[in-house]
LOPA-29292 format. One record per residue (C-alpha): chain; y, x, z; residue in three letters; residue number from 1. Coordinates in pm, whole numbers. Layout:
N
+----+--------+--------+--------+-----+-----+
| ch |     yy |     xx |     zz |  aa |   i |
+----+--------+--------+--------+-----+-----+
|  A |      Y |      X |      Z | ALA | NUM |
...
+----+--------+--------+--------+-----+-----+
***
This chain:
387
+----+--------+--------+--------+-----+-----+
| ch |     yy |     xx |     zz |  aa |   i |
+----+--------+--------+--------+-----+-----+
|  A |  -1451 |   1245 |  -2589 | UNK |   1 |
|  A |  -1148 |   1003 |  -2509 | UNK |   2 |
|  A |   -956 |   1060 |  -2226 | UNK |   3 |
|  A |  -1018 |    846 |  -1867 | UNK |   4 |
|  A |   -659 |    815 |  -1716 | UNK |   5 |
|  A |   -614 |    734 |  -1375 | UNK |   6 |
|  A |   -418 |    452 |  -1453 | UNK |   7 |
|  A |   -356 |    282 |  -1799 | UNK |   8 |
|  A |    -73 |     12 |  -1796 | UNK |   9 |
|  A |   -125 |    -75 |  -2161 | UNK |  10 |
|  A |   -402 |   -263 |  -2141 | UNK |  11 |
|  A |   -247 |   -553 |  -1890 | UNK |  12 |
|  A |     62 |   -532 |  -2082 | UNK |  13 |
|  A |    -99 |   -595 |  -2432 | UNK |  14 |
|  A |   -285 |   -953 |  -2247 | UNK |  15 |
|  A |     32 |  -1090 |  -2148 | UNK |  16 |
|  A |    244 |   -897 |  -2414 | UNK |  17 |
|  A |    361 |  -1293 |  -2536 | UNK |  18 |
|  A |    426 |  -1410 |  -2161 | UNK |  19 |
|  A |    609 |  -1153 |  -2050 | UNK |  20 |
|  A |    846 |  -1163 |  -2377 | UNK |  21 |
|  A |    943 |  -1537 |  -2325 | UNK |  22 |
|  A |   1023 |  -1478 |  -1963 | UNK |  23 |
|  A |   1256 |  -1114 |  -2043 | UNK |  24 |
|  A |   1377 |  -1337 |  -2325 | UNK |  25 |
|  A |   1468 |  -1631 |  -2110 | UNK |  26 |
|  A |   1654 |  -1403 |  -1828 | UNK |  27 |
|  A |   1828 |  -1214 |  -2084 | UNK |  28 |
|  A |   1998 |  -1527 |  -2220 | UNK |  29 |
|  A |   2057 |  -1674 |  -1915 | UNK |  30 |
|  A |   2259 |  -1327 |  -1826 | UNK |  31 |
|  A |   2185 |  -1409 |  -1471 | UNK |  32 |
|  A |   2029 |  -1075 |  -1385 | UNK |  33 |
|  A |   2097 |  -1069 |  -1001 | UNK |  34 |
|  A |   1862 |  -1279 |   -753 | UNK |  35 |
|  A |   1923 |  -1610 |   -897 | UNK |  36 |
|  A |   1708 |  -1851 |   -965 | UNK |  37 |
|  A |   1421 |  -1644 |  -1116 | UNK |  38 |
|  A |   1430 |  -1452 |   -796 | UNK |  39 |
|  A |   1420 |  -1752 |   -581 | UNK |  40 |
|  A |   1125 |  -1930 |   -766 | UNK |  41 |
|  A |    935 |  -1583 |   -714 | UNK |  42 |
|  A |   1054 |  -1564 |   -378 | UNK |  43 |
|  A |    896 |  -1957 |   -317 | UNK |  44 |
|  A |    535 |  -1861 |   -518 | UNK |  45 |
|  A |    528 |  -1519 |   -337 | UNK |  46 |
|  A |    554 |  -1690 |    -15 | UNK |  47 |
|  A |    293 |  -1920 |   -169 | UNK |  48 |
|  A |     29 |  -1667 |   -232 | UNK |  49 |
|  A |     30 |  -1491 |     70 | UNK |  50 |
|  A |     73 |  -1767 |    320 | UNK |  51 |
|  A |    395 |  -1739 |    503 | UNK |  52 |
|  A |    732 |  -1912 |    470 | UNK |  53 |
|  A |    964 |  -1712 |    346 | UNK |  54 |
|  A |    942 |  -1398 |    132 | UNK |  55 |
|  A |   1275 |  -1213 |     59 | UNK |  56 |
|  A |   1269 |   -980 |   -244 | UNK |  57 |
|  A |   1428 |   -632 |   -235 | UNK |  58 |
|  A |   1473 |   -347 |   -450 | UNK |  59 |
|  A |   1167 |   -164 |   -342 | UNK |  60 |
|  A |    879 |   -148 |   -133 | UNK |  61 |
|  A |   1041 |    175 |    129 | UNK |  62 |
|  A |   1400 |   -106 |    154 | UNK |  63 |
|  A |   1119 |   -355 |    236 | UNK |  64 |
|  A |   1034 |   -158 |    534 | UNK |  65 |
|  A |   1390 |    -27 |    601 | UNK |  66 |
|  A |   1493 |   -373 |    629 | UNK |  67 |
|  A |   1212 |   -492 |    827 | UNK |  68 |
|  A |   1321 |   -255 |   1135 | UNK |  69 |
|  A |   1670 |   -334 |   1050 | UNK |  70 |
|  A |   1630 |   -710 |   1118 | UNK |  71 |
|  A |   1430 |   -622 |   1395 | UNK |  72 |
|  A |   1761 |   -381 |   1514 | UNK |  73 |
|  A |   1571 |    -90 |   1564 | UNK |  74 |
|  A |   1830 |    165 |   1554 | UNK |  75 |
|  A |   1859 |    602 |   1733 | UNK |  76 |
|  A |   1660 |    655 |   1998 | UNK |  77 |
|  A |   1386 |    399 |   1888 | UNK |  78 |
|  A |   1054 |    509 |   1834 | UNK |  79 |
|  A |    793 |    331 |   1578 | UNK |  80 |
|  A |    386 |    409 |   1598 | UNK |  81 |
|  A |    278 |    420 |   1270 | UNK |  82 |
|  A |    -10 |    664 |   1061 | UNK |  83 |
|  A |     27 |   1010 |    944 | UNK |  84 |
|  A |   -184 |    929 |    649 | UNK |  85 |
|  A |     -6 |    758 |    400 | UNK |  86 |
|  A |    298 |    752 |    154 | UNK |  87 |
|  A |    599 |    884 |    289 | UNK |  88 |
|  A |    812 |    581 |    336 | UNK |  89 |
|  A |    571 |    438 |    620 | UNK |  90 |
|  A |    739 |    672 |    843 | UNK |  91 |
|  A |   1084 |    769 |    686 | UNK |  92 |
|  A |   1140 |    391 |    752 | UNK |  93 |
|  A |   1215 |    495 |   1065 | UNK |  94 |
|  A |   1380 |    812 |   1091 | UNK |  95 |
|  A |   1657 |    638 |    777 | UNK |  96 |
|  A |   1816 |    443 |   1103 | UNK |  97 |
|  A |   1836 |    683 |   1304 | UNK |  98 |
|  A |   1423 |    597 |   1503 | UNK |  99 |
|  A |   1143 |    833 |   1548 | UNK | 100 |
|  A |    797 |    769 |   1400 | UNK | 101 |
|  A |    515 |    841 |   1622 | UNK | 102 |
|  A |    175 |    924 |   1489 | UNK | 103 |
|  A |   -138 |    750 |   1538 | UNK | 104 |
|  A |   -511 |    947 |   1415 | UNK | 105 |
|  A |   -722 |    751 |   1159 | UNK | 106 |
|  A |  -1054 |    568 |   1170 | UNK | 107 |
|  A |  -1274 |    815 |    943 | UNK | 108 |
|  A |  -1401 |    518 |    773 | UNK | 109 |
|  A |  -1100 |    321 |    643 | UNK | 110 |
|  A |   -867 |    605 |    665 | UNK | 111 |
|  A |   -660 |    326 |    859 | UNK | 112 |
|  A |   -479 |    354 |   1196 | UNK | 113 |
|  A |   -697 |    413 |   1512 | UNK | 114 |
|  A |   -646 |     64 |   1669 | UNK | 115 |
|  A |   -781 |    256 |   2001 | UNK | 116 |
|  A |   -526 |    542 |   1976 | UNK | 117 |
|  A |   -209 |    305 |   1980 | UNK | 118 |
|  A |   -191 |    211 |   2316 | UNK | 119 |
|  A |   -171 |    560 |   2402 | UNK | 120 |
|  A |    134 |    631 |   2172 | UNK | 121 |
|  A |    334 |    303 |   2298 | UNK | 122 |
|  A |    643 |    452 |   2524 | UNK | 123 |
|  A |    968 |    224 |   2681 | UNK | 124 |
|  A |   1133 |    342 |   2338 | UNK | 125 |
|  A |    865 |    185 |   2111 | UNK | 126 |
|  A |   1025 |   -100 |   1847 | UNK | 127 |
|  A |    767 |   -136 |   1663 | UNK | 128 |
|  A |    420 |    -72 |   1528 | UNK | 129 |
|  A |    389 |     13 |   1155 | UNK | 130 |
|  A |     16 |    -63 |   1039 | UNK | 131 |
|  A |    -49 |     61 |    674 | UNK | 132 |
|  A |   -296 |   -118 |    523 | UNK | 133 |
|  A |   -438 |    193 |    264 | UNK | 134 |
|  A |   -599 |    143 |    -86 | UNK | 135 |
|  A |   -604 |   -237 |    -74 | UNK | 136 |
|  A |   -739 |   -277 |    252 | UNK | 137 |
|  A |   -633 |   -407 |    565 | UNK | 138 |
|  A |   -605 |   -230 |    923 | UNK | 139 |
|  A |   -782 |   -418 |   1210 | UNK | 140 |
|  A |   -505 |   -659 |   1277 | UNK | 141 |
|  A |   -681 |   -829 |   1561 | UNK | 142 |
|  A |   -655 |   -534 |   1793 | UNK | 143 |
|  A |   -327 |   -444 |   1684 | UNK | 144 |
|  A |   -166 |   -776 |   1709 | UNK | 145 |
|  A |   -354 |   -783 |   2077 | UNK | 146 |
|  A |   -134 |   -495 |   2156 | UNK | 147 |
|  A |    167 |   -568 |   1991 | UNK | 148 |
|  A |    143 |   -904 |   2194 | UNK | 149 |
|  A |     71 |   -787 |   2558 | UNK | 150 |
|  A |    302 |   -539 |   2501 | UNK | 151 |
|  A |    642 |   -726 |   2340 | UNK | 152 |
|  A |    645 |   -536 |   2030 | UNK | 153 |
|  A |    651 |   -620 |   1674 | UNK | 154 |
|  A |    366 |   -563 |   1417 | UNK | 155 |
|  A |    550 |   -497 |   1058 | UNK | 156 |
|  A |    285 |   -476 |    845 | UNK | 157 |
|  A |    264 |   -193 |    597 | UNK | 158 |
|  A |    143 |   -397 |    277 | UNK | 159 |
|  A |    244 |   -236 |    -14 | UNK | 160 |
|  A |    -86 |   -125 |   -142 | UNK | 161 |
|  A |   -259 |   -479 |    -13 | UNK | 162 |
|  A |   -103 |   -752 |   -236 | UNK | 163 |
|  A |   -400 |   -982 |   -192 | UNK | 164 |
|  A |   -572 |   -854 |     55 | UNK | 165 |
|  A |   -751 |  -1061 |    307 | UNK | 166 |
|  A |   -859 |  -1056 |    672 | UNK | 167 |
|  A |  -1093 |  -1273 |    879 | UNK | 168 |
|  A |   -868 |  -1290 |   1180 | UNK | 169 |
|  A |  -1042 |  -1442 |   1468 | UNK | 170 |
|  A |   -683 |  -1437 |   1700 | UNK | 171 |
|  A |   -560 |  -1635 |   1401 | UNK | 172 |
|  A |   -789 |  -1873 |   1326 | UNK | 173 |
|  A |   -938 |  -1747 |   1021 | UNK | 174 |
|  A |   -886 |  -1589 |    643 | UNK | 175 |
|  A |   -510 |  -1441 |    618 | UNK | 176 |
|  A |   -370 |  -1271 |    352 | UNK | 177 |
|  A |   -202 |   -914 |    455 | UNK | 178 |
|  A |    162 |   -943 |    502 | UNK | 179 |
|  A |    118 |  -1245 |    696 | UNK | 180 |
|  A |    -12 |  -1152 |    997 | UNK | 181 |
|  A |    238 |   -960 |   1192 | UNK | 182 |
|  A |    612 |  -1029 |   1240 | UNK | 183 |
|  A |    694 |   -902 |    908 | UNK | 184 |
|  A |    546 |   -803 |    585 | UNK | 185 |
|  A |    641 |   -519 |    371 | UNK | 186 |
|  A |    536 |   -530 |    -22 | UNK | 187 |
|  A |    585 |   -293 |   -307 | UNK | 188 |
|  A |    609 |   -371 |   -685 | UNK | 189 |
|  A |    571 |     -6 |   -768 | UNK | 190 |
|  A |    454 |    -17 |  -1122 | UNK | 191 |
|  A |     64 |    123 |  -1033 | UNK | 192 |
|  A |     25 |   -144 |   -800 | UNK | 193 |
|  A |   -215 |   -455 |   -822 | UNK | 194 |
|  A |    136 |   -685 |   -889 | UNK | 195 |
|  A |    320 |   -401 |  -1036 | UNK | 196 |
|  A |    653 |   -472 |  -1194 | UNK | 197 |
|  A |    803 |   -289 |  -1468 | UNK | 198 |
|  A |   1010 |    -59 |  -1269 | UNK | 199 |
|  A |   1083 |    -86 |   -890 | UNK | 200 |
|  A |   1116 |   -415 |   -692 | UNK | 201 |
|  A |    989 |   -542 |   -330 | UNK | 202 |
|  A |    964 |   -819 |   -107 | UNK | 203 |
|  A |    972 |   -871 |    314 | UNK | 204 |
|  A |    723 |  -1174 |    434 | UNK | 205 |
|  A |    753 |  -1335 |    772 | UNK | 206 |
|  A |    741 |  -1688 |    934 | UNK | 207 |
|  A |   1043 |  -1650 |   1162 | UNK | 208 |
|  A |   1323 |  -1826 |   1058 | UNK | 209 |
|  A |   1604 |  -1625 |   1241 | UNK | 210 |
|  A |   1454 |  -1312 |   1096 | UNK | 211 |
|  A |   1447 |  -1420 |    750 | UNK | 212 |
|  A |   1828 |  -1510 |    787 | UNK | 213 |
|  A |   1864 |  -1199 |    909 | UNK | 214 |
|  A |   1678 |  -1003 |    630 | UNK | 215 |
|  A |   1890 |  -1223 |    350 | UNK | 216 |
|  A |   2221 |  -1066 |    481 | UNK | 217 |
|  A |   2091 |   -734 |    522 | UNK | 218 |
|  A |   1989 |   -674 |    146 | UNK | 219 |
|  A |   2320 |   -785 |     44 | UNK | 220 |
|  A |   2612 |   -559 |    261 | UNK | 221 |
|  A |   2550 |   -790 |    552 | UNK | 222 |
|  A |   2739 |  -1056 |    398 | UNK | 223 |
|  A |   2624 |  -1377 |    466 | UNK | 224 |
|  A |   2978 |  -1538 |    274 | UNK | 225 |
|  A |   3132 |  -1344 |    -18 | UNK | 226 |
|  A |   3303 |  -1063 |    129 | UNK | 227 |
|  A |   3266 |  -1166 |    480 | UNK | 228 |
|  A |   3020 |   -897 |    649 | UNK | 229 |
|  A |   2914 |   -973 |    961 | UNK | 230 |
|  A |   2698 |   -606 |    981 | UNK | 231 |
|  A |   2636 |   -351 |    779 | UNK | 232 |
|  A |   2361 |   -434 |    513 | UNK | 233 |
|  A |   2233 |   -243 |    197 | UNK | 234 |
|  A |   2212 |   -325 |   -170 | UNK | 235 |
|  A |   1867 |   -409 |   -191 | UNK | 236 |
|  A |   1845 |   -646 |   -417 | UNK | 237 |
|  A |   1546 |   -731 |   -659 | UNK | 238 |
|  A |   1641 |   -768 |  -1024 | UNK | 239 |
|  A |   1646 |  -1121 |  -1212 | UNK | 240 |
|  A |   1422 |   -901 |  -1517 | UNK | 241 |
|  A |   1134 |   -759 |  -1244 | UNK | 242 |
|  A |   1098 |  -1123 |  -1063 | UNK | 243 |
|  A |   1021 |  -1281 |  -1451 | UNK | 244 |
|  A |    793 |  -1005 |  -1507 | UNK | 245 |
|  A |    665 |  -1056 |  -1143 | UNK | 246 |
|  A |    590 |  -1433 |  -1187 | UNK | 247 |
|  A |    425 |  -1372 |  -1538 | UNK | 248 |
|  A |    190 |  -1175 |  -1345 | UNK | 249 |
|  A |    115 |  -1324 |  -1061 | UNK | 250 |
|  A |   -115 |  -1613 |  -1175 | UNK | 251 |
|  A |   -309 |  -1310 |  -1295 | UNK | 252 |
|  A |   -355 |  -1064 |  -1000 | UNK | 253 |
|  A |   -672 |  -1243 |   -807 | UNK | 254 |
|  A |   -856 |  -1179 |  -1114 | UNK | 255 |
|  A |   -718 |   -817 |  -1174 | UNK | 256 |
|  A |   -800 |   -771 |   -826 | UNK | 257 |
|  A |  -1138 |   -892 |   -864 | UNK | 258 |
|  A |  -1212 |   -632 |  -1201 | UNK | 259 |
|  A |  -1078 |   -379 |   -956 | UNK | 260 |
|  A |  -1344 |   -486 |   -697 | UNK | 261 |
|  A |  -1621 |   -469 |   -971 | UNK | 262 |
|  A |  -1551 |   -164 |  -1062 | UNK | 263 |
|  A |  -1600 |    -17 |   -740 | UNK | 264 |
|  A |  -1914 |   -158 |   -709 | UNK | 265 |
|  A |  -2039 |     -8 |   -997 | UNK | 266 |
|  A |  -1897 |    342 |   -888 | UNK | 267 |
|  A |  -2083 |    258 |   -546 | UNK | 268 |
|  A |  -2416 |    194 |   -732 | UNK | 269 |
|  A |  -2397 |    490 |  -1002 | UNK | 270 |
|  A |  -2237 |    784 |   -733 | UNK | 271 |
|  A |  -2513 |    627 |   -535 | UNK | 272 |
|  A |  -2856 |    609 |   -749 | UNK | 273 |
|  A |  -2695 |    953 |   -924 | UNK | 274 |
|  A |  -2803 |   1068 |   -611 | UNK | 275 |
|  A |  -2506 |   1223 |   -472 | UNK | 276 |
|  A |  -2428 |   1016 |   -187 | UNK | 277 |
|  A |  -2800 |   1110 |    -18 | UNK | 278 |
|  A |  -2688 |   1483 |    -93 | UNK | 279 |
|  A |  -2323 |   1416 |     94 | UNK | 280 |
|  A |  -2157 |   1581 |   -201 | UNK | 281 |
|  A |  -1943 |   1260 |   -222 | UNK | 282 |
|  A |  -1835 |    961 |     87 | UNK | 283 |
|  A |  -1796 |    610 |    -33 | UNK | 284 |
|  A |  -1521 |    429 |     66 | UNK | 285 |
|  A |  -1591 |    205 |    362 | UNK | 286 |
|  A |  -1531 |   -165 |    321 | UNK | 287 |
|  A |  -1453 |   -281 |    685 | UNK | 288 |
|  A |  -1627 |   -612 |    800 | UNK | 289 |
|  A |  -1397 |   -920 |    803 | UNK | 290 |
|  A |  -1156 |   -739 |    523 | UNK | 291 |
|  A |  -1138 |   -828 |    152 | UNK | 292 |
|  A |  -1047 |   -491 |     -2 | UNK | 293 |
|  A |   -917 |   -512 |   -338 | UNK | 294 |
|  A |   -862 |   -137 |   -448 | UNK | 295 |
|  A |   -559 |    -30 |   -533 | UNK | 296 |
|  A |   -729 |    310 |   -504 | UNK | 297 |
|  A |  -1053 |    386 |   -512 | UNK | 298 |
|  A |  -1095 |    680 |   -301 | UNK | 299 |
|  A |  -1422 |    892 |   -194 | UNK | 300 |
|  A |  -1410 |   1175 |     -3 | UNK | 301 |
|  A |  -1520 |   1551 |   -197 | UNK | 302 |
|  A |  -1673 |   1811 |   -126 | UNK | 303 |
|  A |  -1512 |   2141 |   -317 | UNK | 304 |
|  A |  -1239 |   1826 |   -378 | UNK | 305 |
|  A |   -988 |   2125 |   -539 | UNK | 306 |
|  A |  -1307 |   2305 |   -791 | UNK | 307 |
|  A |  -1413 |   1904 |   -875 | UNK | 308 |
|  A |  -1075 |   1812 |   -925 | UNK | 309 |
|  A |  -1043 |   2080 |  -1230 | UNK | 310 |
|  A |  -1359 |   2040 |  -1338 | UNK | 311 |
|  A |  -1246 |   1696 |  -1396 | UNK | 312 |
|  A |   -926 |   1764 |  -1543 | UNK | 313 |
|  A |  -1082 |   2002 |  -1801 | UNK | 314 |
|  A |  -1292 |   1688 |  -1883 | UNK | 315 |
|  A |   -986 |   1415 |  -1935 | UNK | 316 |
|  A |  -1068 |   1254 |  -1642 | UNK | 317 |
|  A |   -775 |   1143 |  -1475 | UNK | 318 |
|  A |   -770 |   1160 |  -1086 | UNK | 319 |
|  A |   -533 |   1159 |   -776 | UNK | 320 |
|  A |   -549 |   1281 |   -395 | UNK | 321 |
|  A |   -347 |   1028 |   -190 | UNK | 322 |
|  A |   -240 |   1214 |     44 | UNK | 323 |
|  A |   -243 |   1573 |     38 | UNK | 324 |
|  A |    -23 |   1648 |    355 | UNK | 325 |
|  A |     14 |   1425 |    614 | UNK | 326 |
|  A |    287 |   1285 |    764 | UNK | 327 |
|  A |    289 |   1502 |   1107 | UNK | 328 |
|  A |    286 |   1824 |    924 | UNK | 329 |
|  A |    558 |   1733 |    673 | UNK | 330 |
|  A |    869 |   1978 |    675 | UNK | 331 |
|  A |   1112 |   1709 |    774 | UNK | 332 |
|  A |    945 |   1596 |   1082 | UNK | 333 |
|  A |    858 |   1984 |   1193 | UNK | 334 |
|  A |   1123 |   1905 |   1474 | UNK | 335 |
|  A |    914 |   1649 |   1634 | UNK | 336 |
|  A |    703 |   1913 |   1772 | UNK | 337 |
|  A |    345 |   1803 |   1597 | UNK | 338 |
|  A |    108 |   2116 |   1494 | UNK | 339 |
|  A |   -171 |   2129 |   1260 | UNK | 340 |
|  A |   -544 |   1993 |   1455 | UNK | 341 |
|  A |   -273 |   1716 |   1629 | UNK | 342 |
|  A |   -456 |   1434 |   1424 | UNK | 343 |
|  A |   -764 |   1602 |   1355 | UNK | 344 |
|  A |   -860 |   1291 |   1102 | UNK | 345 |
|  A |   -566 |   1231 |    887 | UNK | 346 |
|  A |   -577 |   1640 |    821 | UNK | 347 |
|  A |   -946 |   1630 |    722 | UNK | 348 |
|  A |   -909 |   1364 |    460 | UNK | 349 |
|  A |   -611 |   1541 |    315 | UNK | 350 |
|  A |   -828 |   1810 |    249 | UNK | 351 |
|  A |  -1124 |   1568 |     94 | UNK | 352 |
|  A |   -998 |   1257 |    -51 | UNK | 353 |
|  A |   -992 |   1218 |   -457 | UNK | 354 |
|  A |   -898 |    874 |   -625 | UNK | 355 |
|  A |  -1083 |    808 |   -924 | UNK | 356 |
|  A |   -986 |    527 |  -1197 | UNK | 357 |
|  A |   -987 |    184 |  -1062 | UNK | 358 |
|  A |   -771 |      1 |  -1261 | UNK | 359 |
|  A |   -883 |   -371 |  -1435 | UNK | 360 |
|  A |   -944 |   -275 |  -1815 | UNK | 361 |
|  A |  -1144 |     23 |  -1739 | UNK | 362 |
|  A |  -1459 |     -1 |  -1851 | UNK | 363 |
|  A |  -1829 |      6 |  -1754 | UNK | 364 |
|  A |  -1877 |    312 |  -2020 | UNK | 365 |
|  A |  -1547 |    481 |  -1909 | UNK | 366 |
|  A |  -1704 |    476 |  -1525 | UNK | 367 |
|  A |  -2032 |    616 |  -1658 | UNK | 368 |
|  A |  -1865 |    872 |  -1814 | UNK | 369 |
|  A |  -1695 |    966 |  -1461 | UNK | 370 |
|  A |  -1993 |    974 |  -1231 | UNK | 371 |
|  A |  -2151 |   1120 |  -1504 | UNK | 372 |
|  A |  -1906 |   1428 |  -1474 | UNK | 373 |
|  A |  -1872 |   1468 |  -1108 | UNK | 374 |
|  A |  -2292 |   1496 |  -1114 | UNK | 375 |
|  A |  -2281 |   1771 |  -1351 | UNK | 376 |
|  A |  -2018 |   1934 |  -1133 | UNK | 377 |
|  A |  -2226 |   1913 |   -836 | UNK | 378 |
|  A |  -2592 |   1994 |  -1016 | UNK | 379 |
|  A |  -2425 |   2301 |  -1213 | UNK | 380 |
|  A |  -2485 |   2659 |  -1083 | UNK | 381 |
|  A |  -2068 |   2659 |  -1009 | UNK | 382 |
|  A |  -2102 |   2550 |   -658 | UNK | 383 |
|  A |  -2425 |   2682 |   -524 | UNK | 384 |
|  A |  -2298 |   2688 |   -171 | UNK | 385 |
|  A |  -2197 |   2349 |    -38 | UNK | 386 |
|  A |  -2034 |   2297 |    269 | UNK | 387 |
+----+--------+--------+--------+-----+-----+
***
């Protein structure tokens, strides 16, 4: 049998093969390859799509969250709350200028930040709250932003696995699209990402004028006049090449997003009717009320995650455990003094989470084929004993 990849770029690429040609094409004579005015026009439909005014693109999604705190001068001796489960960056963010992150347990369900564990963690050296919204969907901004609020401290919003993502905020008055909620918006263009560019690339959101200002100086030395630098900045610039790739795209990604939301329903009807839901050999994910999700992963939690994980390997079926250690119990943060059973959740879904292929051009048969396999795993004699 053919392979099932965990992620197959060739597909998308082959639909918009013609698009994406012209607009290289047109950059590459224009040998403008440097923000510019491809970067700006992405910068103005970016803003656009996820309902803020300005968007201010970046070399990657972890300089989109450097930056972020930057602007918002959080600098040593600052502390940010943020989750232990999730990719590195939404804590080295932090620690880069010199901050500590503090960590926040999960909800169970969403794998997202315990909205009723942050008070707890806020101290007089908080700067910040990092949510992460995981997989595609967003954290529970209400009660976040209710703290952040009260409180005086920034929400920069962890978005670079939500491009898309919605929220029925009733603080705010309705639908909003992730990224625009908080004080700033962090977005990745990592090439496995619902808007994936063709290499790295980011982008900060926010509606604060001052801040925006801010963030355009910082991603270029701190200059805000050639060679006058009134800070100290970074080159984090995005590329002329990933913003005409990026705007190709864009028109595209509701309906990518939408294949990736069908294709979890059919996971969620087949793991379900195969029967292994009722026998808790597998955990759905849980779509929160008020959020649209829109799978960047689709992740279920395992049991024997390590003896199904090879039994789907041997099989072609590509898979991927997002995150195997968290944060708290990484080496580099040992000297902030957190121990293993310290955030009880995050360290149980590092031991059970598996993400199985999500991405648009899979198809119905290919899905089959995967619940198909995990079934026989679980109804062969090879794990008599589950726990």
């Amino acid at each position: 049998m053919n392979p099932v990849p965990l992620l197959d770029l060739k597909p998308q690429f082959a639909s918009i093969r013609e698009e994406i040609d012209r607009a290289v094409r047109a950059v590459v004579d224009s040998q403008v390859f440097i923000l510019g005015s491809e970067v700006a026009a992405f910068e103005k439909e970016i803003a656009s799509y996820v309902g803020v005014t300005h968007a201010i693109g970046c070399a990657s999604g972890t300089d989109a969250l450097v930056l972020s705190l930057a602007a918002l001068s959080v600098r040593s001796g600052d502390e940010i709350v943020t989750t232990p489960f999730s990719f590195f960056a939404s804590a080295s963010c932090a620690a880069l200028l010199g901050g500590t992150p503090v960590f926040v347990d999960i909800d169970p369900g969403t794998f997202n930040i315990d909205v009723s564990r942050i008070e707890d963690a806020i101290t007089p050296q908080t700067k910040a709250i990092v949510p992460v919204h995981l997989f595609g969907q967003c954290a529970a901004m209400d009660a976040i932003l209710e703290v952040g609020n009260r409180r005086g401290i920034p929400v920069v919003e962890d978005a670079c696995q939500a491009i898309g993502a919605t929220y029925a905020s009733e603080r705010l008055g309705g639908e909003r699209g992730a990224g625009s909620m908080g004080t700033t918006g962090a977005f990745s263009f990592f090439p496995s990402k619902n808007l994936g560019a063709f290499g790295d690339g980011g982008l900060v959101t926010t509606n604060d004028d001052a801040l925006a200002a801010r963030l355009r100086i910082l991603r270029v030395h701190g200059e805000r006049e050639r060679y006058k630098h009134e800070s100290i900045g970074w080159n984090s610039r995005l590329d002329a090449l990933q913003a005409a790739v990026l705007r190709v795209k864009l028109p595209h990604l509701d309906s990518w997003s939408q294949r990736r939301v069908k294709n979890a329903d059919r996971y969620d009807r087949l793991l379900t009717e195969a029967g292994l839901v009722a026998k808790e050999f597998v955990t759905l994910p849980v779509r929160a009320s008020r959020t649209g999700h829109i799978f960047n992963q689709y992740t279920i939690r395992a049991k024997r995650r390590e003896e199904l994980g090879e039994h789907l390997k041997a099989r072609g079926i590509g898979w991927g455990v997002y995150y195997p250690i968290p944060l708290h119990l990484q080496e580099c943060f040992s000297h902030l003094g957190y121990e293993s059973g310290d955030m009880p959740e995050a360290e149980r879904a590092s031991r059970e989470v598996l993400s199985l292929p999500i991405f648009p051009e899979l198809e119905p048969a290919q899905i089959e084929r995967v619940v198909s396999e995990i079934s026989d795993f679980y109804s062969s004699g090879s794990v008599p004993h589950l726990d």
